[in-house]
N, C-alpha and C positions, 0 to 999 in steps of 0.2 A: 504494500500500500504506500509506504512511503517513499520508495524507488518511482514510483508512478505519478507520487504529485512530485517529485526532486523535476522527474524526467518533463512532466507536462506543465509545471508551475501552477495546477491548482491545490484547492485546501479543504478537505472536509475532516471531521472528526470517524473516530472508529463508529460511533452510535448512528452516523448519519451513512456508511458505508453497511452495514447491517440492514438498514433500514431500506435499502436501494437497490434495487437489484439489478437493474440497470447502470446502476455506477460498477456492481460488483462483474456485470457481463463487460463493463469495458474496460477496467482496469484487467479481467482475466484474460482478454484479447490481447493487450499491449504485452502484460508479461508474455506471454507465449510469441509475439512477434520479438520480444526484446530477448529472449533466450537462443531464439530462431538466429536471430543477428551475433551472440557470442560462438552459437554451434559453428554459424558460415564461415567467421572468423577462422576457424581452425584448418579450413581448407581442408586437403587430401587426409589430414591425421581423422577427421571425423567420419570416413568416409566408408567405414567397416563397421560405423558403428550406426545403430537403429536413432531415429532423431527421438523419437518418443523417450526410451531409454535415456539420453541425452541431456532430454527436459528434465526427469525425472533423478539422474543425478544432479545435475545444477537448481533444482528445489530443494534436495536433501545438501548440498557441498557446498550451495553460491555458485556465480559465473568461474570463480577463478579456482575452484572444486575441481569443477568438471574441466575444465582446461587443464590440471593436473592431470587426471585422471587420465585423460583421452592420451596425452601425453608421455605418458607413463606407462602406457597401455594394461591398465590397472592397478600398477603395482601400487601408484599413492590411490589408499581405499579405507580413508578413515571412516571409523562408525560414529553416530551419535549418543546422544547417554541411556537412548533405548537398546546400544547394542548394532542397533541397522547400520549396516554397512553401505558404502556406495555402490559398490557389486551389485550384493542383495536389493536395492532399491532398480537399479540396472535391469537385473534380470528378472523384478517384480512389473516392470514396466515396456520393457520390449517385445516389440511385435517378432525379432529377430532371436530370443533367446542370448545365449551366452554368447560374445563375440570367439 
């Protein structure tokens, strides 16, 4: 939410974002075009990997996560404090299965 008013210069609060759902369909477009834009970034490296997957790490890692990651070709694959891993988010979310 907050990447998205940085990115668009607008302002609303969390109660007014809840409240909206139309706010909440367009700020979920922008993220997924704004992920879309760090994936293309990566050129040929992303290009074995599933974009869904992709998304799905860089929501669980941030943009610079998944830039690792892809980079890395998995080996940076830190978990959160639930344990999930970037892998495991990876291959919970790919249309391709494991790269």
């Amino acid at each position: 939410m907050q990447d998205y008013q940085n990115a668009t210069g607008t302002t609303f609060t969390q109660d007014e974002f809840i409240k909206d759902a139309a706010l909440q369909d367009k700020v979920a477009t922008w993220h997924i075009a704004d992920l879309d834009k760090a994936i293309n970034a990566l050129g040929d490296d992303a290009a074995e990997y599933d974009r869904d997957g992709l998304r799905a790490v860089a929501h669980l890692g941030g943009k610079s996560g998944m830039k690792k990651f892809v980079q890395s070709k998995g080996e940076y694959n830190p978990a959160d404090e639930l344990g999930t891993s970037l892998q495991s988010y990876y291959d919970k979310f790919s249309k391709r299965g494991e790269v």
